[in-house]
KOLDO-363559 format. One record per residue: residue number from 1; x, y, z of N, C-alpha, C, CB in turn. Coordinates in steps of 0.05 Angstrom, whole numbers. Each point is the difference from the previous one (the first is absolute). Glycine has a CB too. Layout:
<node nr="NUM" n_xx="X" n_yy="Y" n_zz="Z" ca_xx="X" ca_yy="Y" ca_zz="Z" c_xx="X" c_yy="Y" c_zz="Z" cb_xx="X" cb_yy="Y" cb_zz="Z"/>
...
This chain:
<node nr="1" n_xx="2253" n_yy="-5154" n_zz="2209" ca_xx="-10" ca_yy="-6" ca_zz="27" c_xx="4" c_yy="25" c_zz="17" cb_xx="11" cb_yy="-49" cb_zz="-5"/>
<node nr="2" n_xx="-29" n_yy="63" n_zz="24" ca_xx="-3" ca_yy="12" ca_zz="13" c_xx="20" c_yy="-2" c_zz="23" cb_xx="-41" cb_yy="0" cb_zz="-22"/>
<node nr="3" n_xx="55" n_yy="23" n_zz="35" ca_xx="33" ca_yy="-9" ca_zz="11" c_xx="-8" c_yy="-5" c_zz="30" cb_xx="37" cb_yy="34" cb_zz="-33"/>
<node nr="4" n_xx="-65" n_yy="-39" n_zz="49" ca_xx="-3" ca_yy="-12" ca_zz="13" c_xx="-31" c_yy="-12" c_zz="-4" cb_xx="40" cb_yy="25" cb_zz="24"/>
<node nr="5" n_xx="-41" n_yy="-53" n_zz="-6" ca_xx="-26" ca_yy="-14" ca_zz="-12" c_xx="2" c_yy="-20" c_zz="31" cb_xx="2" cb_yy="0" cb_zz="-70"/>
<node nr="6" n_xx="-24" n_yy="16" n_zz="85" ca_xx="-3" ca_yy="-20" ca_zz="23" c_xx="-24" c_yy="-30" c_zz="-7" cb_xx="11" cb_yy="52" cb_zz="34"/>
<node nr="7" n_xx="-5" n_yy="-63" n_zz="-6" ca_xx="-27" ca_yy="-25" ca_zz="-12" c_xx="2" c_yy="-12" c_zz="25" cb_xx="3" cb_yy="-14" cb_zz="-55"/>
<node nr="8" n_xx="-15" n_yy="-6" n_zz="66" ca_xx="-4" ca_yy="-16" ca_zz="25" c_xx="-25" c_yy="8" c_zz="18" cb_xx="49" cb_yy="-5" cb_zz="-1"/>
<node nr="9" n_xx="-62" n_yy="39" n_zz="-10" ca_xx="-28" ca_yy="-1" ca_zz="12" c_xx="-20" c_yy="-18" c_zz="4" cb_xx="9" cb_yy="30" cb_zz="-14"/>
<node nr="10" n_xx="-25" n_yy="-25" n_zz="28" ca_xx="-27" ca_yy="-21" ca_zz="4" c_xx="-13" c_yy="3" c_zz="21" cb_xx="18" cb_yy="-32" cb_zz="-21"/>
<node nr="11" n_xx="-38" n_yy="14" n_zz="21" ca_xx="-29" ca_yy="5" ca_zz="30" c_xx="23" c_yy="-16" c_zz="21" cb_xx="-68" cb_yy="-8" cb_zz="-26"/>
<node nr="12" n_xx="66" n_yy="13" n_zz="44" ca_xx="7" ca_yy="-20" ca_zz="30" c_xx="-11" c_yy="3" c_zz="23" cb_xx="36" cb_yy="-1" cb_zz="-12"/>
<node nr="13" n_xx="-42" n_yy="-12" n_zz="17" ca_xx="-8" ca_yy="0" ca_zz="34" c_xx="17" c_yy="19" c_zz="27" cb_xx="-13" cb_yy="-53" cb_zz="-18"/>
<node nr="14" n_xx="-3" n_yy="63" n_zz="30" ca_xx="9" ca_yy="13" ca_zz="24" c_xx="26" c_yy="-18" c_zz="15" cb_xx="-54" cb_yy="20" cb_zz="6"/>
<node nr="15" n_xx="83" n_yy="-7" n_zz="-1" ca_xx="8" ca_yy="-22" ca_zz="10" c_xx="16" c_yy="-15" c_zz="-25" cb_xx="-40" cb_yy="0" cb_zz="39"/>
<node nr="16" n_xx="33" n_yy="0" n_zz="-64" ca_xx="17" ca_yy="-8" ca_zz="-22" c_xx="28" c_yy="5" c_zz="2" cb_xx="-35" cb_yy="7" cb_zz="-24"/>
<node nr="17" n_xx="39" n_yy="-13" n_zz="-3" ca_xx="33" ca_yy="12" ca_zz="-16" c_xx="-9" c_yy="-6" c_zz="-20" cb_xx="41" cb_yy="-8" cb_zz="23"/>
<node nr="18" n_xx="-21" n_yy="28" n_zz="-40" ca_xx="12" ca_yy="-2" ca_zz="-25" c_xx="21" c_yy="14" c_zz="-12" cb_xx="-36" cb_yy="-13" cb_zz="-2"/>
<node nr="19" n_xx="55" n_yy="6" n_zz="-15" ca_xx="18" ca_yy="8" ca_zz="-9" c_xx="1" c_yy="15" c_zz="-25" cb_xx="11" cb_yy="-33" cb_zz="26"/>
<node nr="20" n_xx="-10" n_yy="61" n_zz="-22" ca_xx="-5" ca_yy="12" ca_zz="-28" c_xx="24" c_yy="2" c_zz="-18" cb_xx="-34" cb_yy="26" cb_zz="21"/>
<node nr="21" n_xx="42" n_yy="-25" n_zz="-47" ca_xx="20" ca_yy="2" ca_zz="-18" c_xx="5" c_yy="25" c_zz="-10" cb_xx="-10" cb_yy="-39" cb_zz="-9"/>
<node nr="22" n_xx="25" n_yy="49" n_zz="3" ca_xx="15" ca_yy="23" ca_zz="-19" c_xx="18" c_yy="-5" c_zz="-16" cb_xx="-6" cb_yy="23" cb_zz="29"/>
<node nr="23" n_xx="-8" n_yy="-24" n_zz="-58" ca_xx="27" ca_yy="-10" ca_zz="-27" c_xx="10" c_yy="33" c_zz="-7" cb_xx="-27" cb_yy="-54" cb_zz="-33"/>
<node nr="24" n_xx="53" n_yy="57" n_zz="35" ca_xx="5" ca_yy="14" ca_zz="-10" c_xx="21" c_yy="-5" c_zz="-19" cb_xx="-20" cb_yy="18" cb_zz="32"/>
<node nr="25" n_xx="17" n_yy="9" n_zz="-58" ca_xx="15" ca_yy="-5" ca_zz="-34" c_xx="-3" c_yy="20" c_zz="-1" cb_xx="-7" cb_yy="-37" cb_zz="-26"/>
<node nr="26" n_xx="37" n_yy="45" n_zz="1" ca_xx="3" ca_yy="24" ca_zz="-7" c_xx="12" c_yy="24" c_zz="18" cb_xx="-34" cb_yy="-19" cb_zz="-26"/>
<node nr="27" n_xx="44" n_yy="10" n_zz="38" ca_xx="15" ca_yy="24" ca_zz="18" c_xx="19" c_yy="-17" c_zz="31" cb_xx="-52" cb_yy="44" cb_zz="-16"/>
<node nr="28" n_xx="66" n_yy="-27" n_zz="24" ca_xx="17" ca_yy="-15" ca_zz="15" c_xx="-3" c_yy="-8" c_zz="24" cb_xx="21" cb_yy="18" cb_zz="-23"/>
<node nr="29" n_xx="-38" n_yy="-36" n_zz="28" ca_xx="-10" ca_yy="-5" ca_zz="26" c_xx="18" c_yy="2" c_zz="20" cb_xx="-30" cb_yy="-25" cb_zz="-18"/>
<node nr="30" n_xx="59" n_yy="12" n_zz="15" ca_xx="12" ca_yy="-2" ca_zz="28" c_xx="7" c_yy="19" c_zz="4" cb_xx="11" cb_yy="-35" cb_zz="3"/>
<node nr="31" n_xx="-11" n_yy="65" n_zz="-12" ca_xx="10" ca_yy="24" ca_zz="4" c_xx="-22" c_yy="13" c_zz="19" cb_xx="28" cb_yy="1" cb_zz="-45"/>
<node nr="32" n_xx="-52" n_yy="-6" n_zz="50" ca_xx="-15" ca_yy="14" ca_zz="9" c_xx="-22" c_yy="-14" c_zz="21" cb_xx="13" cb_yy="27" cb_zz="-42"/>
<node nr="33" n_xx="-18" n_yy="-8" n_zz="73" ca_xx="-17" ca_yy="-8" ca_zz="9" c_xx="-23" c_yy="-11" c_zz="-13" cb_xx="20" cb_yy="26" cb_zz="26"/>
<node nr="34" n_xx="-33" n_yy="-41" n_zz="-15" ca_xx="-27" ca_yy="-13" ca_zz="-5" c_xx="-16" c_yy="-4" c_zz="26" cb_xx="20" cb_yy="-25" cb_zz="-41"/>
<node nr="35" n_xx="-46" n_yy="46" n_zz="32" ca_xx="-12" ca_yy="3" ca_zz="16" c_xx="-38" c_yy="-9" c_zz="-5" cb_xx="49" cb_yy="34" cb_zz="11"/>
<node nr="36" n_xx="-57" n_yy="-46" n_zz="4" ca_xx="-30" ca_yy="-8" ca_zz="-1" c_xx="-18" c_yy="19" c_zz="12" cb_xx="13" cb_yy="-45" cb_zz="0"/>
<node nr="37" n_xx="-41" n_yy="54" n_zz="-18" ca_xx="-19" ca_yy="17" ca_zz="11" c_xx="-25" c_yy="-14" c_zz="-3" cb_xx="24" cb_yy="39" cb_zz="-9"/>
<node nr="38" n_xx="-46" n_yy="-31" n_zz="22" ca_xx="-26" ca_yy="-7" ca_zz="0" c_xx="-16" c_yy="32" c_zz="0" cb_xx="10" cb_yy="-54" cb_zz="27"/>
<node nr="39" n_xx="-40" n_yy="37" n_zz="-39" ca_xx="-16" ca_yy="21" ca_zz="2" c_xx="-22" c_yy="-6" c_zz="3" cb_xx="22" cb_yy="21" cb_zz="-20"/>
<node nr="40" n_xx="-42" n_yy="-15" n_zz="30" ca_xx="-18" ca_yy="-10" ca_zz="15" c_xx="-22" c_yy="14" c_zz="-14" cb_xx="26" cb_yy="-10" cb_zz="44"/>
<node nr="41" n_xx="-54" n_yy="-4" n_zz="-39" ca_xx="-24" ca_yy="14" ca_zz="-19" c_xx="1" c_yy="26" c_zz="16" cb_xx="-35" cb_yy="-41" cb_zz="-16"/>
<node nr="42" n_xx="15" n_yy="65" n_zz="-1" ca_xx="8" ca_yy="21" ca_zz="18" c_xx="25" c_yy="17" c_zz="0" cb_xx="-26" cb_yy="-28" cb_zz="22"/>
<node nr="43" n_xx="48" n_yy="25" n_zz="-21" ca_xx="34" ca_yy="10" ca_zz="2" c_xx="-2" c_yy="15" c_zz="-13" cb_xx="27" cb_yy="-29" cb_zz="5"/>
<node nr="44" n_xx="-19" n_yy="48" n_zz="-12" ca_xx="14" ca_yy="6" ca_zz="-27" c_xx="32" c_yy="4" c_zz="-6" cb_xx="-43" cb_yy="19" cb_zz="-3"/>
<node nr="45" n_xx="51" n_yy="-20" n_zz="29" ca_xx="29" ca_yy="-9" ca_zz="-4" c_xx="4" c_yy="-25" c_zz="15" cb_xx="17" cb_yy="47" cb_zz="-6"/>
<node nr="46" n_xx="-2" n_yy="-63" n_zz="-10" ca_xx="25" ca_yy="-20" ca_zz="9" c_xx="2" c_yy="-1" c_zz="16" cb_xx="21" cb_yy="1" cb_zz="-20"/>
<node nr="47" n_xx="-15" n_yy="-25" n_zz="41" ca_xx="6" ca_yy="-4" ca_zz="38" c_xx="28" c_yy="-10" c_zz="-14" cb_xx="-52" cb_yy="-21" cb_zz="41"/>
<node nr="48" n_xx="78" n_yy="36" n_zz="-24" ca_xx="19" ca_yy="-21" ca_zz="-4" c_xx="3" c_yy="-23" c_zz="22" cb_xx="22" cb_yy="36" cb_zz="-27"/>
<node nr="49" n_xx="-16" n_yy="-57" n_zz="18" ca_xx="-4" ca_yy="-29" ca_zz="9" c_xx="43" c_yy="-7" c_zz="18" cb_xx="-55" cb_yy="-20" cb_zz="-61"/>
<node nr="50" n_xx="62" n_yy="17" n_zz="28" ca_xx="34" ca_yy="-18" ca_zz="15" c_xx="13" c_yy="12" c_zz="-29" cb_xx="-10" cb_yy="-63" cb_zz="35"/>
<node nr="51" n_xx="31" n_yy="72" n_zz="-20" ca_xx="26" ca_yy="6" ca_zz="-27" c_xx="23" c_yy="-24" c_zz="16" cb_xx="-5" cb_yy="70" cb_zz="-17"/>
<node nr="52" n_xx="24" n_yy="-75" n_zz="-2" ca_xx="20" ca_yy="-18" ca_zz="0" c_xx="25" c_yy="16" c_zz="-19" cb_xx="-36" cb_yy="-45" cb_zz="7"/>
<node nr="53" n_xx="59" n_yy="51" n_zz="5" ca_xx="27" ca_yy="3" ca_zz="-7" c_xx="10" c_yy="-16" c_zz="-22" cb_xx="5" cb_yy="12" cb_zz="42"/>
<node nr="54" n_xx="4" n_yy="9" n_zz="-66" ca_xx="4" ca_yy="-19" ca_zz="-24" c_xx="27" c_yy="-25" c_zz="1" cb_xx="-21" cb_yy="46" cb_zz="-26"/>
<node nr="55" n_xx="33" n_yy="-42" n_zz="40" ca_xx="31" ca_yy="-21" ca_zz="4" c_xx="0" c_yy="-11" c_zz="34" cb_xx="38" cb_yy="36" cb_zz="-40"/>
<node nr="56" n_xx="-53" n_yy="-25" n_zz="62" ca_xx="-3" ca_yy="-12" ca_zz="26" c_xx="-31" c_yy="-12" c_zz="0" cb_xx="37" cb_yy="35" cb_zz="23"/>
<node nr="57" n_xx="-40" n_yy="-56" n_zz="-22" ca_xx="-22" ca_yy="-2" ca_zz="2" c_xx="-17" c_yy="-11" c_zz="29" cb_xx="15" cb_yy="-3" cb_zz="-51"/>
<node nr="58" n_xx="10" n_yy="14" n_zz="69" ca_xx="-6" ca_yy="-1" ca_zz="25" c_xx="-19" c_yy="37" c_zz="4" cb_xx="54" cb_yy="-43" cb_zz="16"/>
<node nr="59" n_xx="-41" n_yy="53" n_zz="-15" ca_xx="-7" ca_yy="25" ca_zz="-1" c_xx="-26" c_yy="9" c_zz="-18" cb_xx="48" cb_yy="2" cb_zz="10"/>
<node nr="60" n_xx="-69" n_yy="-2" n_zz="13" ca_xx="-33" ca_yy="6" ca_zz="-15" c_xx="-11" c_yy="12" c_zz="20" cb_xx="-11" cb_yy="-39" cb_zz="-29"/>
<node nr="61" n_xx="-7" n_yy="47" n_zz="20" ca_xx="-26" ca_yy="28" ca_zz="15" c_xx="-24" c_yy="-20" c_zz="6" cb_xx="8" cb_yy="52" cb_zz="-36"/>
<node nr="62" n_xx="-28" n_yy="-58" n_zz="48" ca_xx="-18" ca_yy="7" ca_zz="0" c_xx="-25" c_yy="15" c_zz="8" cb_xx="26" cb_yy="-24" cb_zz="-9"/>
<node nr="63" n_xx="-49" n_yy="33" n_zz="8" ca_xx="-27" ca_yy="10" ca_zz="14" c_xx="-1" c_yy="-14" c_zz="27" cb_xx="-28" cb_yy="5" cb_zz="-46"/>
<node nr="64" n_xx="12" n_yy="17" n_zz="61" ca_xx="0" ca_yy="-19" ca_zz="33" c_xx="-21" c_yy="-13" c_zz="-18" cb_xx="11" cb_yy="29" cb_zz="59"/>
<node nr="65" n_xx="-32" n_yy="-32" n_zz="-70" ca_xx="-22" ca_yy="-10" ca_zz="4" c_xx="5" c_yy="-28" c_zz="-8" cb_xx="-27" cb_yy="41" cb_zz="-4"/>
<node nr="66" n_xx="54" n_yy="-45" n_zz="-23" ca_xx="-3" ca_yy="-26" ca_zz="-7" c_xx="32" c_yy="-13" c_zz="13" cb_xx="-38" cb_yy="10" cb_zz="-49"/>
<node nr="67" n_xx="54" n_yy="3" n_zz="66" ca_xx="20" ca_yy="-7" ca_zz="15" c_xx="-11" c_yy="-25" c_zz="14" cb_xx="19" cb_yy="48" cb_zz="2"/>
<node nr="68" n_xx="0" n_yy="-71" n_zz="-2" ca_xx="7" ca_yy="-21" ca_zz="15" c_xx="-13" c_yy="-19" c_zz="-18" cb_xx="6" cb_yy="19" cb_zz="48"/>
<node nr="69" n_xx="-25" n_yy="-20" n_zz="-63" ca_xx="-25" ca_yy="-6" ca_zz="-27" c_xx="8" c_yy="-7" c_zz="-29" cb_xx="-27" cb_yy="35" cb_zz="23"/>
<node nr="70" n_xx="38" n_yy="-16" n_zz="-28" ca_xx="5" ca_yy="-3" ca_zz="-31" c_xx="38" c_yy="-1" c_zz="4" cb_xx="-54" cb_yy="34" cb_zz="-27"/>
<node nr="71" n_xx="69" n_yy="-46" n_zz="-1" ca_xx="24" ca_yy="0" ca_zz="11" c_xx="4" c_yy="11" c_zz="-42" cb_xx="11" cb_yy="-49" cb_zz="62"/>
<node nr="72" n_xx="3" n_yy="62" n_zz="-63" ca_xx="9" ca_yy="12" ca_zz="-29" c_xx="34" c_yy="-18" c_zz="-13" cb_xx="-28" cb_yy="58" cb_zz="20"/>
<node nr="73" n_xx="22" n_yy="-63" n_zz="-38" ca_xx="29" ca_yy="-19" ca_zz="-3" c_xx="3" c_yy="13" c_zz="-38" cb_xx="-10" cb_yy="-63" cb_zz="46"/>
<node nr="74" n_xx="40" n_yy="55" n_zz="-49" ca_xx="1" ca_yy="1" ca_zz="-33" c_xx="16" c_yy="-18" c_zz="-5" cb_xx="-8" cb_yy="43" cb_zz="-10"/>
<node nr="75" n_xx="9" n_yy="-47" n_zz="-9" ca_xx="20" ca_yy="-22" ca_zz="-20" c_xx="10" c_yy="12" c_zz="-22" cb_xx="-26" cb_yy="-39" cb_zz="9"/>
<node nr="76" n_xx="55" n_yy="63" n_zz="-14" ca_xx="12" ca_yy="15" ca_zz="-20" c_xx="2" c_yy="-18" c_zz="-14" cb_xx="20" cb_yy="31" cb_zz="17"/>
<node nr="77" n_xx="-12" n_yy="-56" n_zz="-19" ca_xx="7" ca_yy="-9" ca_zz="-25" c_xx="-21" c_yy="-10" c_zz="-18" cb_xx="39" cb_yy="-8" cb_zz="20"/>
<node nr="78" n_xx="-61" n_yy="4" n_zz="-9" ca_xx="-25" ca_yy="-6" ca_zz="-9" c_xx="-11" c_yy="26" c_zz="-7" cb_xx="-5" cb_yy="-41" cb_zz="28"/>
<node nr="79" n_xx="5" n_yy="64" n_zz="-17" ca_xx="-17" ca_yy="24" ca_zz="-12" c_xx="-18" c_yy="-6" c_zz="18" cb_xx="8" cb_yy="8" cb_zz="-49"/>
<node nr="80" n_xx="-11" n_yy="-13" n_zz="75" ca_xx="-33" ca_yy="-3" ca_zz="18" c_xx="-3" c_yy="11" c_zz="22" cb_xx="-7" cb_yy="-38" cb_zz="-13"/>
<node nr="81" n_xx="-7" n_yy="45" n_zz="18" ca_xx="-3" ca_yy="18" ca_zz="24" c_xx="-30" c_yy="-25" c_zz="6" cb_xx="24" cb_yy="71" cb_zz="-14"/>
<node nr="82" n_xx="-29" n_yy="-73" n_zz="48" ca_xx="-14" ca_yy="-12" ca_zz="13" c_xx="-20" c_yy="8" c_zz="25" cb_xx="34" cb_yy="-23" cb_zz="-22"/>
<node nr="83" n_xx="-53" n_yy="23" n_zz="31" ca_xx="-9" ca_yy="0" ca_zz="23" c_xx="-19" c_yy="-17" c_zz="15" cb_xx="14" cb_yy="35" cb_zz="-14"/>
<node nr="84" n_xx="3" n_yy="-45" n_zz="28" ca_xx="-21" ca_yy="-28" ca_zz="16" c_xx="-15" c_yy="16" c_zz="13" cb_xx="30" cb_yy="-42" cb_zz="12"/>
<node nr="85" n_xx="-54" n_yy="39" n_zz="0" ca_xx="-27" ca_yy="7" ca_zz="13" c_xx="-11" c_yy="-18" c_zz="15" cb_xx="-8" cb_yy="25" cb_zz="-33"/>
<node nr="86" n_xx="14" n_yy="-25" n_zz="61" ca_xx="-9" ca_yy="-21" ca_zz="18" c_xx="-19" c_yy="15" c_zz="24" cb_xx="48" cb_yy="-31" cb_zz="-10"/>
<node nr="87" n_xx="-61" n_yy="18" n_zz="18" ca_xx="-24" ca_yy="5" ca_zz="17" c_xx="-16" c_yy="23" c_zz="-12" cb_xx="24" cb_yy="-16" cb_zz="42"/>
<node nr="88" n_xx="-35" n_yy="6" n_zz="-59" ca_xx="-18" ca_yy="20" ca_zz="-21" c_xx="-20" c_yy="13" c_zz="22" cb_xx="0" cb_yy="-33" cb_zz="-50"/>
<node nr="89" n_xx="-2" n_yy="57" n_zz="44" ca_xx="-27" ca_yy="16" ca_zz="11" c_xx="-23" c_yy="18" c_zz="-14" cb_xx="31" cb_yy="0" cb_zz="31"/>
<node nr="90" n_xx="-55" n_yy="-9" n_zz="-33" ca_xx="-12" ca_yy="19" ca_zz="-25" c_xx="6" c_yy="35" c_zz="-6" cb_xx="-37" cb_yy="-36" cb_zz="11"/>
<node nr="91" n_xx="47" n_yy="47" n_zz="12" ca_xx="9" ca_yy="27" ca_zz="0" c_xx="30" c_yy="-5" c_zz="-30" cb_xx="-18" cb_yy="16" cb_zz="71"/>
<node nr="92" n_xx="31" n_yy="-44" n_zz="-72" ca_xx="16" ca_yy="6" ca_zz="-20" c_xx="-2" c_yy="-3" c_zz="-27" cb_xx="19" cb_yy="-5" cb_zz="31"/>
<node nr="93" n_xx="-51" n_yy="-3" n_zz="-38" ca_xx="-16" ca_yy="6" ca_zz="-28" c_xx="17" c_yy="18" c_zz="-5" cb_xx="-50" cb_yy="-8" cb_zz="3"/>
<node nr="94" n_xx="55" n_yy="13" n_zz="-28" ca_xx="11" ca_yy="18" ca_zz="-19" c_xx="16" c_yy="-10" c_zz="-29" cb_xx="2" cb_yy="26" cb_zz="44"/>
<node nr="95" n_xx="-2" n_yy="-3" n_zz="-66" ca_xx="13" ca_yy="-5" ca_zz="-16" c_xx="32" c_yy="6" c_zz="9" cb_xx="-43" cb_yy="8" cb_zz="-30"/>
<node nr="96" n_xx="55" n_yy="-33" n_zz="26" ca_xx="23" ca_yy="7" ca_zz="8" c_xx="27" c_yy="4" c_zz="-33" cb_xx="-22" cb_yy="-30" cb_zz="58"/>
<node nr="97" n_xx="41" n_yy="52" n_zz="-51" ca_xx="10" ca_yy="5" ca_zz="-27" c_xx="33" c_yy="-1" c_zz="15" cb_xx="-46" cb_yy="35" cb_zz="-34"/>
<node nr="98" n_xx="68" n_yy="-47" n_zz="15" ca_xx="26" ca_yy="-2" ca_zz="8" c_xx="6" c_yy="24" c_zz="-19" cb_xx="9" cb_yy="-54" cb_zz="15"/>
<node nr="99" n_xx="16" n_yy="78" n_zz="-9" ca_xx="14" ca_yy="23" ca_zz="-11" c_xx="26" c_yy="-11" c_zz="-1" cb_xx="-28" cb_yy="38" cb_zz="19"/>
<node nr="100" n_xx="40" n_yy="-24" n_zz="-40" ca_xx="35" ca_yy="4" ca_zz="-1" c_xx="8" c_yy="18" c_zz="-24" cb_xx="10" cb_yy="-49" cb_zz="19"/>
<node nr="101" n_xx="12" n_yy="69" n_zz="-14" ca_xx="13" ca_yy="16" ca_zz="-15" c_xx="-28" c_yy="19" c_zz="1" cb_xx="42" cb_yy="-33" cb_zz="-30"/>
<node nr="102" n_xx="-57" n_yy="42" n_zz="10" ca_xx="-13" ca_yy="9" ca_zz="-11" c_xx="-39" c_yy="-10" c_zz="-9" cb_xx="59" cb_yy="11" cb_zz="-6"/>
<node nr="103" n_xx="-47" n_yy="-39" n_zz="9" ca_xx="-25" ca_yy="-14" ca_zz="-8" c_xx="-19" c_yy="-11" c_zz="24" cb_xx="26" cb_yy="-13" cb_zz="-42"/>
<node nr="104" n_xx="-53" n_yy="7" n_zz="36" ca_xx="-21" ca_yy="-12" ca_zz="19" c_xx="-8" c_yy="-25" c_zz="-21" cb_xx="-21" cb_yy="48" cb_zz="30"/>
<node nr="105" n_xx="14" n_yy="-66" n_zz="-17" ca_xx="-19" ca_yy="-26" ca_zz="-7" c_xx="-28" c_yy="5" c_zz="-7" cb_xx="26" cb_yy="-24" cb_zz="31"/>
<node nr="106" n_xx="-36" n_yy="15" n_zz="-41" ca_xx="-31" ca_yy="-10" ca_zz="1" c_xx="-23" c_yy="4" c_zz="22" cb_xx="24" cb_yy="-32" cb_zz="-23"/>
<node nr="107" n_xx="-3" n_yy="22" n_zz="43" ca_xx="-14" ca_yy="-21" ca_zz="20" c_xx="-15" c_yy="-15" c_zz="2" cb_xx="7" cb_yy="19" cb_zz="12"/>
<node nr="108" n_xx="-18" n_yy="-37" n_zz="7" ca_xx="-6" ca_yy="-25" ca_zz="6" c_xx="-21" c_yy="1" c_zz="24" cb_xx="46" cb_yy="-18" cb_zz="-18"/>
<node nr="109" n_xx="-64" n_yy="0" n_zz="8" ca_xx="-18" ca_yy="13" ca_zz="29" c_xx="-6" c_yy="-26" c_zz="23" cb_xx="-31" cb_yy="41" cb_zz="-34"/>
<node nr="110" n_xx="32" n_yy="-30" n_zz="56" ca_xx="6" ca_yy="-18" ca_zz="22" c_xx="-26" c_yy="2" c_zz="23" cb_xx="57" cb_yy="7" cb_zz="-11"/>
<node nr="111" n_xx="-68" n_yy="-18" n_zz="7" ca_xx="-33" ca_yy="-1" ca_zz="18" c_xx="3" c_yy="-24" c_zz="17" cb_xx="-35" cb_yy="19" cb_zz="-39"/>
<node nr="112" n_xx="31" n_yy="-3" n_zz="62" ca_xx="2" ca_yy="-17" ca_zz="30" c_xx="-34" c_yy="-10" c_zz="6" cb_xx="47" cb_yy="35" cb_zz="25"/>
<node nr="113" n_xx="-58" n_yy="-52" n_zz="-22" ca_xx="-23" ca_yy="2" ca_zz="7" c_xx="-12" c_yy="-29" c_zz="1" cb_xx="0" cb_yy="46" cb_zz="-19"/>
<node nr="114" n_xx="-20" n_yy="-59" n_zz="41" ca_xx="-11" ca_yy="-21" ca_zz="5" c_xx="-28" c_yy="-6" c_zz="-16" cb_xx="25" cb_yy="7" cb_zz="43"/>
């Protein structure tokens, strides 16, 4: 298995939510920030989105753009890293990909649209 593997993408409506996943295996998750990126058609680099502190999980970053919006959470003993996505806006279409240690995800693609 690939040592991160997001999932919870999908179409939603303007004004949506959804909660994206991050499995992570094979390496030590609670040792290390975990941080979420997106990338947008067009990009060619990564937007970073929300990092989260590997042992505080009070202590997180986010983008003004998705500040007060999206909330980043993990679960060490589970291996998961999370990001809820509330008041969806089509500007936040994108492939979105969760990082840690060394590694990137897949990503997952998240299309805002009526």
């Amino acid at each position: 298995q690939a040592p991160l593997v997001e999932s919870g993408g999908g179409l939603v409506n303007p004004g949506g939510s959804l909660t994206l996943s991050c499995t992570a295996s094979g390496f030590a998750f609670s040792r290390f920030v975990m941080t979420w990126y997106r990338r947008t058609p067009g990009e060619e680099e990564p937007e970073w989105v929300a990092e989260i502190h590997p042992s505080d999980p009070s202590r997180t970053g986010y983008a003004d753009s998705v500040k007060g919006r999206f909330t980043i959470s993990r679960d060490n003993a589970k291996n998961m890293l999370y990001l809820q996505m509330n008041n969806l806006k089509p500007e936040d279409t994108a492939v979105y990909y969760c990082r840690g240690s060394k590694y990137w995800g897949q990503g997952t693609q998240v299309t805002v649209s009526s």
